[in-house]
C-alpha positions in Angstrom: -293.0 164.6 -177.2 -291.7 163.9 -180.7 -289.0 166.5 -181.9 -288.0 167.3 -185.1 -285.4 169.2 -186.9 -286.7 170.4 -190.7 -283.5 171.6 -192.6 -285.5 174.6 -194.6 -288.6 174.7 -193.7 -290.1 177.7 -195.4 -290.9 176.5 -198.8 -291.4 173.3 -200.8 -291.9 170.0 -198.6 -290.4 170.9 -195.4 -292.9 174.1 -194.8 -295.7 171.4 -195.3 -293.9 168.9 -192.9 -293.3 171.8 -190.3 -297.1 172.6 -190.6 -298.3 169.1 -190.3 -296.0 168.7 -187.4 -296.9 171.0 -185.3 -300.6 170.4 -186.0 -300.0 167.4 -184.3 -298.2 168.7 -181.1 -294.8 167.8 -181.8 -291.8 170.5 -181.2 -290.4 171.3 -184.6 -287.2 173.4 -184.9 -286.0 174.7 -188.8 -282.8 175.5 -189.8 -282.4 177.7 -193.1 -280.3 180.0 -194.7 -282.9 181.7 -197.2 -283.8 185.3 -196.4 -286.8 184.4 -198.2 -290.4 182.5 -197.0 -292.1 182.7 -194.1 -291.7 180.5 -190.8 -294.5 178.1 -189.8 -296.0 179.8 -187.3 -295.4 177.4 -183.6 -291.7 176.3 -184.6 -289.0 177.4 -183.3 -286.5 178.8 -186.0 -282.9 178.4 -186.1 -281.1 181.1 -189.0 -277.7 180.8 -190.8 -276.1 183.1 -192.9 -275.3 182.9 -196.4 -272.2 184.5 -196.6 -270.6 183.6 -193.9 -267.8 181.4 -194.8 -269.0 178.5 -192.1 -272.9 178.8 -193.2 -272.3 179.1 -196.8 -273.3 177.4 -200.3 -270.2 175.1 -201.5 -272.2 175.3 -204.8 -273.1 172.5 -207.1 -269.3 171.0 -207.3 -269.5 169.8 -203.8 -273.3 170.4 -202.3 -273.9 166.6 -203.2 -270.6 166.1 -201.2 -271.8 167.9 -198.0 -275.7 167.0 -198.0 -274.2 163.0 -198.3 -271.6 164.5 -194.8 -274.9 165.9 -193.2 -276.7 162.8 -193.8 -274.1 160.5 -192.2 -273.8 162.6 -189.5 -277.5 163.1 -188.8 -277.6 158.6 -188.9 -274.5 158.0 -187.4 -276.1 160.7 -184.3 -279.2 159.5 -184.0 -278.9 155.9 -185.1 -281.3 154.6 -188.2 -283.8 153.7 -186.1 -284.4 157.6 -185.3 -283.9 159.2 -188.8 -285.1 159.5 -191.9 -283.9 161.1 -194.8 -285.9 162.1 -198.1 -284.2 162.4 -201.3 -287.4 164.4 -203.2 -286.9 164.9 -206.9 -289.2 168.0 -208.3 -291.9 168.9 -205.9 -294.3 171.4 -205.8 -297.1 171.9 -204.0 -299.2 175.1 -202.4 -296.6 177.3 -201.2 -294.8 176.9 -204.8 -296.4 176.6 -208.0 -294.3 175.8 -211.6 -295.1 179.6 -213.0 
């Protein structure tokens, strides 16, 4: 069985991905922070906290900074063969609309 680790997963792309996926039998698990959305029903959901000092936001200074760590990390683990990594720009889509 293919697994997959969605980091989000409750709004925007990764809620569609997480729905797709598990349409197709594979064993999705989502990681997010957000108190807010809704989590696709059949995954298994993984929460972090906002304000605690190890789960926080660095804000927009150094986020580029630590998603660039995560995505090393998640390569270096995995190898390139097993991961891949989408840098989206604006995207919206059903569960978000532009209003």
């Amino acid at each position: 069985m293919t697994r997959l680790l969605i980091l989000g997963g409750s709004w925007f792309l990764g809620r569609e991905i997480a729905g797709r996926a598990v349409a197709q039998g594979r064993e999705v698990t989502t990681f997010r922070r957000g108190r807010t959305g809704t989590d696709v029903e059949g995954v298994a959901s993984v929460r972090g906290d906002r304000t605690h000092p190890d789960d926080g936001d660095p804000g927009p200074s150094t986020h580029g900074f630590g998603k660039a760590g995560c995505e090393r990390a998640v390569a270096e683990t995995f190898g390139p063969g097993r991961t891949t990594i989408l840098r989206p720009g604006v995207i919206l889509g059903r569960h978000r609309s532009a209003a």
